[in-house]
N, CA, C and O atoms as CSV, one atom per row, in Angstrom:
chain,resi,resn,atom,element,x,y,z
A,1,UNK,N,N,0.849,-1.176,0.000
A,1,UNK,CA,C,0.000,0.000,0.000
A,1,UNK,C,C,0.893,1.236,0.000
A,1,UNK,O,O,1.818,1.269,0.811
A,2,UNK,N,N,0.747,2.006,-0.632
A,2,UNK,CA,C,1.794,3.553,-0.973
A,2,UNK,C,C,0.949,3.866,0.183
A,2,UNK,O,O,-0.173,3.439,0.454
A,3,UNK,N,N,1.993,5.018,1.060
A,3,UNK,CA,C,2.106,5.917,1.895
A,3,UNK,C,C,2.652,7.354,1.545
A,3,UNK,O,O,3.681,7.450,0.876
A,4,UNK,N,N,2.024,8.396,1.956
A,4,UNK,CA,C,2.083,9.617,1.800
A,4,UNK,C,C,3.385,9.732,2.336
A,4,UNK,O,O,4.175,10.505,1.793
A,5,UNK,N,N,3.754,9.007,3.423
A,5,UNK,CA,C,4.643,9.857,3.860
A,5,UNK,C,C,5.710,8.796,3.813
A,5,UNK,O,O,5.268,7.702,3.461
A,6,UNK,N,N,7.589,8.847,4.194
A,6,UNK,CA,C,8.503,7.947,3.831
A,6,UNK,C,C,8.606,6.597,4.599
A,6,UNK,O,O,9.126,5.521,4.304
A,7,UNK,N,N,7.632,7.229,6.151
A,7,UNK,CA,C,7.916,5.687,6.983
A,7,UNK,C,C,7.070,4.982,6.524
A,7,UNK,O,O,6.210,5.079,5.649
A,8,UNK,N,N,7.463,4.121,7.337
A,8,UNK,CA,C,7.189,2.292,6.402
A,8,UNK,C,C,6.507,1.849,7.719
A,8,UNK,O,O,6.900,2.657,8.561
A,9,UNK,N,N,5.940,1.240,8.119
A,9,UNK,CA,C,5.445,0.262,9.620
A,9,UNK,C,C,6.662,-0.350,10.426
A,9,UNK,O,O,6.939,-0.284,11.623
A,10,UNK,N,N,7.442,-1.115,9.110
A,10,UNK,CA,C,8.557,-1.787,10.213
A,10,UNK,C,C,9.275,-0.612,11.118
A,10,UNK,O,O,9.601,-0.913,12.267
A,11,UNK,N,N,9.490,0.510,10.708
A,11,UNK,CA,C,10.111,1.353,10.910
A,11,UNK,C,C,9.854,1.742,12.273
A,11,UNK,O,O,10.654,1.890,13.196
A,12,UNK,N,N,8.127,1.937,12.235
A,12,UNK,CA,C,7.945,2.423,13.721
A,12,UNK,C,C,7.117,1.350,14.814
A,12,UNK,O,O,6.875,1.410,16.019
A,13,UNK,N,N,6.814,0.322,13.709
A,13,UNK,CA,C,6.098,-0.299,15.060
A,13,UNK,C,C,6.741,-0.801,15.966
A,13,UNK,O,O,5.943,-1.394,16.691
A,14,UNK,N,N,8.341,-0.952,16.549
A,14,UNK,CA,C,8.818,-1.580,17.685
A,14,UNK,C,C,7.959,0.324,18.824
A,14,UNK,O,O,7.205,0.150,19.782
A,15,UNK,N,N,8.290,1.529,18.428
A,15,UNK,CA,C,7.763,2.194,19.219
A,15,UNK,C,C,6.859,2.450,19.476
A,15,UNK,O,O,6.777,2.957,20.594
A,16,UNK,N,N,5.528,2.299,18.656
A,16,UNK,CA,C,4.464,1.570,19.066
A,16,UNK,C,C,3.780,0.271,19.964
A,16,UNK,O,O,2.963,0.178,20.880
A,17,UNK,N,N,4.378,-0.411,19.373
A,17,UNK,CA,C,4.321,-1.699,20.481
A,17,UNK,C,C,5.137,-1.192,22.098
A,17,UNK,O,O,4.525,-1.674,23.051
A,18,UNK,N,N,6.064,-0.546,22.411
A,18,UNK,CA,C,6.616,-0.067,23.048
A,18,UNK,C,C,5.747,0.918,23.924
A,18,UNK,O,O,5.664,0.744,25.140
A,19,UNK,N,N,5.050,2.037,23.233
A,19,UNK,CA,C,3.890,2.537,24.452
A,19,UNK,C,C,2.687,2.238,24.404
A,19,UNK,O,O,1.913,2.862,25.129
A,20,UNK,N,N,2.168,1.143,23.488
A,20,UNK,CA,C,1.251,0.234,23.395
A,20,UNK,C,C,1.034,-0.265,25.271
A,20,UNK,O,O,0.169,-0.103,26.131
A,21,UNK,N,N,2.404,-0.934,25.174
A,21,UNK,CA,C,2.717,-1.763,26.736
A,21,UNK,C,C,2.864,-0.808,27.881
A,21,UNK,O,O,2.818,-1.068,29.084
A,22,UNK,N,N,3.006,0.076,27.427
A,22,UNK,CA,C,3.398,1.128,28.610
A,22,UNK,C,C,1.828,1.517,28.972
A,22,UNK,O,O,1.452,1.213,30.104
A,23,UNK,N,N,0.988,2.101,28.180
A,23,UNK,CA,C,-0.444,2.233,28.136
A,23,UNK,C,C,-0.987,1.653,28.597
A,23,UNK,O,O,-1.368,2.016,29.710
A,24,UNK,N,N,-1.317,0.634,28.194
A,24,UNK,CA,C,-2.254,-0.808,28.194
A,24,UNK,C,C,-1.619,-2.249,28.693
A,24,UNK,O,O,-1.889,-3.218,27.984
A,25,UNK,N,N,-0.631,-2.507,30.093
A,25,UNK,CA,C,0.041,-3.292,30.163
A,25,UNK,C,C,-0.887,-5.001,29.928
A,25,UNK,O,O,-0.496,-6.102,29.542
A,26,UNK,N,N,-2.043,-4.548,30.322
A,26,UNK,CA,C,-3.160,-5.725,30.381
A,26,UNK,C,C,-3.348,-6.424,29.452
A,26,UNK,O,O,-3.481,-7.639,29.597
A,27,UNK,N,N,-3.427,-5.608,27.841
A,27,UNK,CA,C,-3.515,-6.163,26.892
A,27,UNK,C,C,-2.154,-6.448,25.874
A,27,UNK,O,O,-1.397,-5.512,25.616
A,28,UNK,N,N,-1.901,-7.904,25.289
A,28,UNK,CA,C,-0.591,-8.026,24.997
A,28,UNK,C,C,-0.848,-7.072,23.413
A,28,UNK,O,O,-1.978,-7.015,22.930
A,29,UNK,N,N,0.293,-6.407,22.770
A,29,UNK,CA,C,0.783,-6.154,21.817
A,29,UNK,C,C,0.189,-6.692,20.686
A,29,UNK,O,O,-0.438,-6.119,19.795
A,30,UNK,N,N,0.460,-7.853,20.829
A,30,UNK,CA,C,-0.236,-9.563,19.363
A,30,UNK,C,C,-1.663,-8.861,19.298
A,30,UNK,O,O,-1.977,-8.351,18.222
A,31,UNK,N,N,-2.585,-8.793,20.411
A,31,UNK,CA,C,-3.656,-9.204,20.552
A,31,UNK,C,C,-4.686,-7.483,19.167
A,31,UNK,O,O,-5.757,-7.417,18.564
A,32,UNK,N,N,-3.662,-6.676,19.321
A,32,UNK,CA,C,-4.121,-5.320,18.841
A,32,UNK,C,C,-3.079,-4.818,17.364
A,32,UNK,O,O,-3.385,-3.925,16.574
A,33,UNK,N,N,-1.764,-5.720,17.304
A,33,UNK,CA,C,-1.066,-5.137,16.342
A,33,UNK,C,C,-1.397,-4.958,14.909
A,33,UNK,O,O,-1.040,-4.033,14.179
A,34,UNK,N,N,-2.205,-6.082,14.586
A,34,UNK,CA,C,-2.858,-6.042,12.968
A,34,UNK,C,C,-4.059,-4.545,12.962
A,34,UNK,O,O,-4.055,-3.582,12.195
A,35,UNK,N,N,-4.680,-4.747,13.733
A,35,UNK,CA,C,-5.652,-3.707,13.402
A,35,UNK,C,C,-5.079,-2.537,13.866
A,35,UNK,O,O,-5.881,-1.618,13.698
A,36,UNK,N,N,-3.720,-2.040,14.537
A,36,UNK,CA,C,-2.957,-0.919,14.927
A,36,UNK,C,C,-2.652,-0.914,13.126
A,36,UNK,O,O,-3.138,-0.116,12.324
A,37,UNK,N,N,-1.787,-1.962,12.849
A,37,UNK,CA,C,-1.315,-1.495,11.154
A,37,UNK,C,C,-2.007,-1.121,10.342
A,37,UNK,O,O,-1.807,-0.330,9.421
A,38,UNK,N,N,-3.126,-1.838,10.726
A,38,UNK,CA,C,-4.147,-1.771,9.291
A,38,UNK,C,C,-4.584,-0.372,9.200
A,38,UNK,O,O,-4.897,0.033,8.080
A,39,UNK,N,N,-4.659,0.456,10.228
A,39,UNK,CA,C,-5.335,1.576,10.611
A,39,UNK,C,C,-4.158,2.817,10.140
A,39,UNK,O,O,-4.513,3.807,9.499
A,40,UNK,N,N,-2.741,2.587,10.562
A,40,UNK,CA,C,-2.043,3.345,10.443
A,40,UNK,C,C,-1.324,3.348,8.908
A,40,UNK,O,O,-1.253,4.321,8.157
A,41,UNK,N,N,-0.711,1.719,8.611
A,41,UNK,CA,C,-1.411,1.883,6.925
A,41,UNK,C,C,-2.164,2.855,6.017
A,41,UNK,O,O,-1.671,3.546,5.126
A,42,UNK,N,N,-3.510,2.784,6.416
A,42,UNK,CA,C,-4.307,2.889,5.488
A,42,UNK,C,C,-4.205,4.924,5.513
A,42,UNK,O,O,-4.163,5.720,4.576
A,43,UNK,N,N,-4.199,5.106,6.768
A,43,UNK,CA,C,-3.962,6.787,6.947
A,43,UNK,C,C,-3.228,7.028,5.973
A,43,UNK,O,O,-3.391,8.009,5.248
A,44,UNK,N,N,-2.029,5.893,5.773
A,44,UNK,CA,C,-0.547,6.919,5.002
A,44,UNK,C,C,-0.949,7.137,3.491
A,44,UNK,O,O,-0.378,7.863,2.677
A,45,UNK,N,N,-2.507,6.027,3.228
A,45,UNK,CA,C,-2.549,5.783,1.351
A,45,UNK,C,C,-3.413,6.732,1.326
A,45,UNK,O,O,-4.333,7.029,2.089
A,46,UNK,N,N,-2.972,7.238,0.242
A,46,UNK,CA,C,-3.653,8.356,-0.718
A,46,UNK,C,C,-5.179,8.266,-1.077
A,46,UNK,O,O,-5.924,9.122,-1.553
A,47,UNK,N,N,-5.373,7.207,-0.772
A,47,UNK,CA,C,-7.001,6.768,-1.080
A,47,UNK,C,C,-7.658,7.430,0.180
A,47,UNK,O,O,-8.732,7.985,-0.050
A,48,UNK,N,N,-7.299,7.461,1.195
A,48,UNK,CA,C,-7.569,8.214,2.225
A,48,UNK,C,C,-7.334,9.650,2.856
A,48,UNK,O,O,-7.717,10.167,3.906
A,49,UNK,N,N,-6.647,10.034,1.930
A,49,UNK,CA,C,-5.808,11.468,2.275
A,49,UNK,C,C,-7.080,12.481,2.095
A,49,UNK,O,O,-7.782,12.632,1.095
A,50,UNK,N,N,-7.177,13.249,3.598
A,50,UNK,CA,C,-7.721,14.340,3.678
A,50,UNK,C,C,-8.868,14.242,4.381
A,50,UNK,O,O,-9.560,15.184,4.769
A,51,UNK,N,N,-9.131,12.662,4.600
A,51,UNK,CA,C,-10.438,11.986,5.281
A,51,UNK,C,C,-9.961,12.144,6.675
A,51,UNK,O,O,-8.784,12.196,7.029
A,52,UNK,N,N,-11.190,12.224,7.548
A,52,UNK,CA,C,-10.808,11.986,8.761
A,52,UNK,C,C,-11.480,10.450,9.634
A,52,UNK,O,O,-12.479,9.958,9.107
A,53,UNK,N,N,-11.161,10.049,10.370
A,53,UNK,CA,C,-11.388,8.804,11.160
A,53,UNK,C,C,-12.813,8.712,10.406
A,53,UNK,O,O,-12.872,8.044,9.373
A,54,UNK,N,N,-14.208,9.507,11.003
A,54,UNK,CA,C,-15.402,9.386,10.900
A,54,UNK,C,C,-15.544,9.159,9.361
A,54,UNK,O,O,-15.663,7.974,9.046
A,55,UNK,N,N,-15.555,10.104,8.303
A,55,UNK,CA,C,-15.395,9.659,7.066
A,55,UNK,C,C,-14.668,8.548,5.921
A,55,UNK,O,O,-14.627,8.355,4.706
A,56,UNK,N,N,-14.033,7.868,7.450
A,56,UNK,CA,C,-13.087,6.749,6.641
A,56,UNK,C,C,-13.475,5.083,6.866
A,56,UNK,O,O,-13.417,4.036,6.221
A,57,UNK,N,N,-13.873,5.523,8.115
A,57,UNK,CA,C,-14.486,3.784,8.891
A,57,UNK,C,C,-15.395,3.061,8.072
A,57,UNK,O,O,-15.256,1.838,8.092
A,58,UNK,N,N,-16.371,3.575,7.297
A,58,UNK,CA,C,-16.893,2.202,7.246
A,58,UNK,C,C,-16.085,1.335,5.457
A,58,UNK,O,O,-16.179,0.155,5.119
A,59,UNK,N,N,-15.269,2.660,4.589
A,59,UNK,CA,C,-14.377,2.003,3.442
A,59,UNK,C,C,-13.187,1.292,5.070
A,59,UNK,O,O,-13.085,0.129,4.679
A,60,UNK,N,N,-12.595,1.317,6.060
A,60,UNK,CA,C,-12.223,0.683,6.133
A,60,UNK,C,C,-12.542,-0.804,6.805
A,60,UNK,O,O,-11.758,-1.744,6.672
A,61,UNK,N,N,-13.489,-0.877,7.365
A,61,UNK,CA,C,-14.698,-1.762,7.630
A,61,UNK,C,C,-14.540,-2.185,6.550
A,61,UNK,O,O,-13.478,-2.802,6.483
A,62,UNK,N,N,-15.327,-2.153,5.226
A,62,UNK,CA,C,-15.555,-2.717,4.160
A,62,UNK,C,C,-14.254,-3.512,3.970
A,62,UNK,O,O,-14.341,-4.720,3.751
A,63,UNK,N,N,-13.095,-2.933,4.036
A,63,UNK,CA,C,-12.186,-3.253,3.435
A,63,UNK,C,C,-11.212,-4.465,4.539
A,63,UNK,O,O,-10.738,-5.444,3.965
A,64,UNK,N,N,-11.067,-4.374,5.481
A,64,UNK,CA,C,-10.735,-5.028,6.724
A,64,UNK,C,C,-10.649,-6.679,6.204
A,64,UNK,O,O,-9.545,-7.155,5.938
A,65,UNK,N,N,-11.616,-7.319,6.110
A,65,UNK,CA,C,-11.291,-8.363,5.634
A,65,UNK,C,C,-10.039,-9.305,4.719
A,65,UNK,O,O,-9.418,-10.368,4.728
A,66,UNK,N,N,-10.194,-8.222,4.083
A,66,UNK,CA,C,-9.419,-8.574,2.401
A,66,UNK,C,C,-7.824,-8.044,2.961
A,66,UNK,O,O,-6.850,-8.796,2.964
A,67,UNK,N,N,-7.798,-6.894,3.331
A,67,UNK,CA,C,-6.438,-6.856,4.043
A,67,UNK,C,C,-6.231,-8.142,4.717
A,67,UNK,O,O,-5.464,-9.021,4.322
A,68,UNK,N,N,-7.116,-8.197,5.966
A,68,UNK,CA,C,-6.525,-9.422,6.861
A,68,UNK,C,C,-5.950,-10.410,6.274
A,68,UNK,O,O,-4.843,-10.765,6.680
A,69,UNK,N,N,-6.641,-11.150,5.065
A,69,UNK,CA,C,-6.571,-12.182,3.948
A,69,UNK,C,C,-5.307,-12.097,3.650
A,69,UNK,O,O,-4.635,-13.118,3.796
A,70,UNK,N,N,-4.579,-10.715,3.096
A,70,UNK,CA,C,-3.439,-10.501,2.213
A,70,UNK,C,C,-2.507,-10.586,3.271
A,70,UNK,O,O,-1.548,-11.187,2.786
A,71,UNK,N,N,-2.214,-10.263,4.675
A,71,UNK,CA,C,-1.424,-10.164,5.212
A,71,UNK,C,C,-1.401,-11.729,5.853
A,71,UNK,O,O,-0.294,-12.268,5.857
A,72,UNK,N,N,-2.457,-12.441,6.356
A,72,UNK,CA,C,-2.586,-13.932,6.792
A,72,UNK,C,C,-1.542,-14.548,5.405
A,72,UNK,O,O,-0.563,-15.267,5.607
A,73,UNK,N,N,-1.847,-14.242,4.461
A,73,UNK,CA,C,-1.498,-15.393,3.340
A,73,UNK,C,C,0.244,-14.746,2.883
A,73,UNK,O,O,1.114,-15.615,2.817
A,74,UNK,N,N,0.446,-14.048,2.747
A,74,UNK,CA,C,1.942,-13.430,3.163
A,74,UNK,C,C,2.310,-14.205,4.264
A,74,UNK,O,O,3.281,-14.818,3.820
A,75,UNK,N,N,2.192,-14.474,5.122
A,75,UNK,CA,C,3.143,-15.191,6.210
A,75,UNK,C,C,2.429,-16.258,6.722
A,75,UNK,O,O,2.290,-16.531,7.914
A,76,UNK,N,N,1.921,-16.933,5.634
A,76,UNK,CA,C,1.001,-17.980,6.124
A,76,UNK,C,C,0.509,-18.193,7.495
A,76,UNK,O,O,0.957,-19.154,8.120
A,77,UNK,N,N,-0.208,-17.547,7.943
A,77,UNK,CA,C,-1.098,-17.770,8.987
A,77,UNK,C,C,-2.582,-17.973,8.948
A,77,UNK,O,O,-3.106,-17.804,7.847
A,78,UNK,N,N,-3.357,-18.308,9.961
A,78,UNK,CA,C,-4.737,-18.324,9.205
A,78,UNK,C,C,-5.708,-17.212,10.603
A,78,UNK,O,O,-6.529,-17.484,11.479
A,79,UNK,N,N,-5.303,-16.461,10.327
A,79,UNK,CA,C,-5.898,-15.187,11.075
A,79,UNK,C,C,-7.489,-14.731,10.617
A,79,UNK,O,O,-7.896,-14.665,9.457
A,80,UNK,N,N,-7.961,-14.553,11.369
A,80,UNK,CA,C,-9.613,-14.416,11.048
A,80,UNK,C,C,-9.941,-13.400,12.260
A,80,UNK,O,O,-10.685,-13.865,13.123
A,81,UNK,N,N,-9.649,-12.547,12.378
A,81,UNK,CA,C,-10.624,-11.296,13.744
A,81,UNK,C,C,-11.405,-10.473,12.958
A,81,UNK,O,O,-11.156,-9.880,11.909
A,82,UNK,N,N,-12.518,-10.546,13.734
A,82,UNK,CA,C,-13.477,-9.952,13.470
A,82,UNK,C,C,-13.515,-7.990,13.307
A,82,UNK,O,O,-13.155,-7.532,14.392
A,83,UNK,N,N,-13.751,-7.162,12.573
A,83,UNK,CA,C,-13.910,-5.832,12.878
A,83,UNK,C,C,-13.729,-5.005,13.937
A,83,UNK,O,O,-12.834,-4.247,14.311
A,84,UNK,N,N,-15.105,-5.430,14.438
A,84,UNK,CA,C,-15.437,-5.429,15.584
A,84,UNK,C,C,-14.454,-5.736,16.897
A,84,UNK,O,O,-14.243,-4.953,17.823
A,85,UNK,N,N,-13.923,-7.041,16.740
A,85,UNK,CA,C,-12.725,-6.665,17.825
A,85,UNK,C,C,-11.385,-6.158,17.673
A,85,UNK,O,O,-10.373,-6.580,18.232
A,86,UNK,N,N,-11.514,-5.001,16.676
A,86,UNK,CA,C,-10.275,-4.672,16.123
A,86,UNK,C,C,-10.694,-3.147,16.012
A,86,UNK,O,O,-9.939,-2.184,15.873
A,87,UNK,N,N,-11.581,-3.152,16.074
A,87,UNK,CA,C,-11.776,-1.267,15.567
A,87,UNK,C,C,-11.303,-0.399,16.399
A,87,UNK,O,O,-10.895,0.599,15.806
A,88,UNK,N,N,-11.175,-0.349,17.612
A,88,UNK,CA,C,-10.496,0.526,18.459
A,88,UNK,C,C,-9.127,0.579,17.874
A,88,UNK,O,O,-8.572,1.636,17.573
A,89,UNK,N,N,-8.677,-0.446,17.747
A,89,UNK,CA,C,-6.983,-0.300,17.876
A,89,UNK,C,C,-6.869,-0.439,16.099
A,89,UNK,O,O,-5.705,-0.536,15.710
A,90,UNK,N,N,-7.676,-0.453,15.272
A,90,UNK,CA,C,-7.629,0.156,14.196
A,90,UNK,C,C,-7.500,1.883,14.246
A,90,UNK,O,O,-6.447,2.375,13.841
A,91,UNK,N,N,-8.512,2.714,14.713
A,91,UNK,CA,C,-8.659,3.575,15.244
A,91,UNK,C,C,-7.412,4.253,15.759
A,91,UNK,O,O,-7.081,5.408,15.491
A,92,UNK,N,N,-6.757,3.403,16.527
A,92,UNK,CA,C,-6.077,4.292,17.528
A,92,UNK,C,C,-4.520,4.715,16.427
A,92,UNK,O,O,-3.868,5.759,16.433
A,93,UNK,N,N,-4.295,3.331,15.490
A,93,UNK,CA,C,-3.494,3.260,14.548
A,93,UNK,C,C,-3.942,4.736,13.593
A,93,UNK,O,O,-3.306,5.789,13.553
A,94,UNK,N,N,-4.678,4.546,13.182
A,94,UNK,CA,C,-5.466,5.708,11.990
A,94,UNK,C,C,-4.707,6.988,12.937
A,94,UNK,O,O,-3.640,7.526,12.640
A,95,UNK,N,N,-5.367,7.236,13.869
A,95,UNK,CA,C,-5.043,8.824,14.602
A,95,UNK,C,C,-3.863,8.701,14.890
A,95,UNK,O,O,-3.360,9.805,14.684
A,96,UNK,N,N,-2.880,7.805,15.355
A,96,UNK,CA,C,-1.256,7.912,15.139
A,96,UNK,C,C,-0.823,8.625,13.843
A,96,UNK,O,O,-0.321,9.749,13.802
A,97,UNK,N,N,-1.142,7.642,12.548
A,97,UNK,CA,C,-0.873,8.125,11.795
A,97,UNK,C,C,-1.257,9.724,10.966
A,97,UNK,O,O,-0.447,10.343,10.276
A,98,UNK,N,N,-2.108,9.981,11.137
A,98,UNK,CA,C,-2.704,10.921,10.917
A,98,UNK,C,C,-2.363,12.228,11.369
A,98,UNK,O,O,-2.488,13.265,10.717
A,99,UNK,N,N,-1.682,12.045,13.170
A,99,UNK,CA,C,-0.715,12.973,13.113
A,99,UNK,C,C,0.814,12.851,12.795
A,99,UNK,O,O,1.566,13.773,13.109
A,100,UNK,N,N,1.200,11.925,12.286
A,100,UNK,CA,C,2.415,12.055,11.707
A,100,UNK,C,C,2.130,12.591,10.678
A,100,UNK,O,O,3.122,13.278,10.430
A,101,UNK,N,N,1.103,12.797,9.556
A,101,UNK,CA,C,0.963,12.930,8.070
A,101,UNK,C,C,0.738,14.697,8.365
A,101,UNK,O,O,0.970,15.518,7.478
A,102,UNK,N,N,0.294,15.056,9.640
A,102,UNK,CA,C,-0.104,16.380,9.764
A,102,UNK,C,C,1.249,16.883,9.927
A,102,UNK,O,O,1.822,17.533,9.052
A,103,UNK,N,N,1.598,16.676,10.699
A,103,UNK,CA,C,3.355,17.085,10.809
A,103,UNK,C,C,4.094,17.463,9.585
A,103,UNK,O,O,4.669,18.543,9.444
A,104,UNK,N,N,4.049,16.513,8.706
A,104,UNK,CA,C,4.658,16.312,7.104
A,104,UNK,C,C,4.244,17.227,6.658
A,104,UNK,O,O,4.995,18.019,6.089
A,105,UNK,N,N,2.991,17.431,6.750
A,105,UNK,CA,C,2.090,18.444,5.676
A,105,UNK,C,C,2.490,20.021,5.463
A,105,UNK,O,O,1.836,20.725,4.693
């Protein structure tokens, strides 16, 4: 997926996961990281540029699945979470990114 801006995910998610745990020690990292990417991803693509959270959720809803699919089958896993238990920390990914892209701007 092209990103607006030069970082990449690998780049930042160890510091993410990092105050992920600091935040939220209760919940492990694993349990929120796909829908953290998927969210912060999708902020950086141009298909989304200029949208905000509310105007973006339900193309990424729609779309949630088919990601999951592409990234399960890339590293062969057989990952299946539901939306629904992912939308927060989809969410929380999106507004990370979103102020990094504001920064850039």
């Amino acid at each position: 997926m092209p990103t607006l801006s030069s970082q990449r995910w690998e780049s930042r998610e160890q510091q993410f996961c990092s105050d992920w745990e600091r935040t939220y020690p209760n919940t492990p990292w694993n349990d929120v990281r796909l829908g953290y990417r998927y969210g912060w991803e999708s902020a950086h693509s141009p298909r989304y540029a200029g949208r905000g959270w509310d105007a973006a959720a339900s193309d990424l809803r729609a779309g949630w699945e088919s990601w999951q699919t592409r990234q399960s089958e890339s590293r062969d896993l057989r990952l299946q979470l539901r939306w629904e238990e992912l939308k927060d920390s989809v969410r929380r990914g999106w507004e990370q990114a979103m102020r990094e892209v504001d920064k850039t701007a």
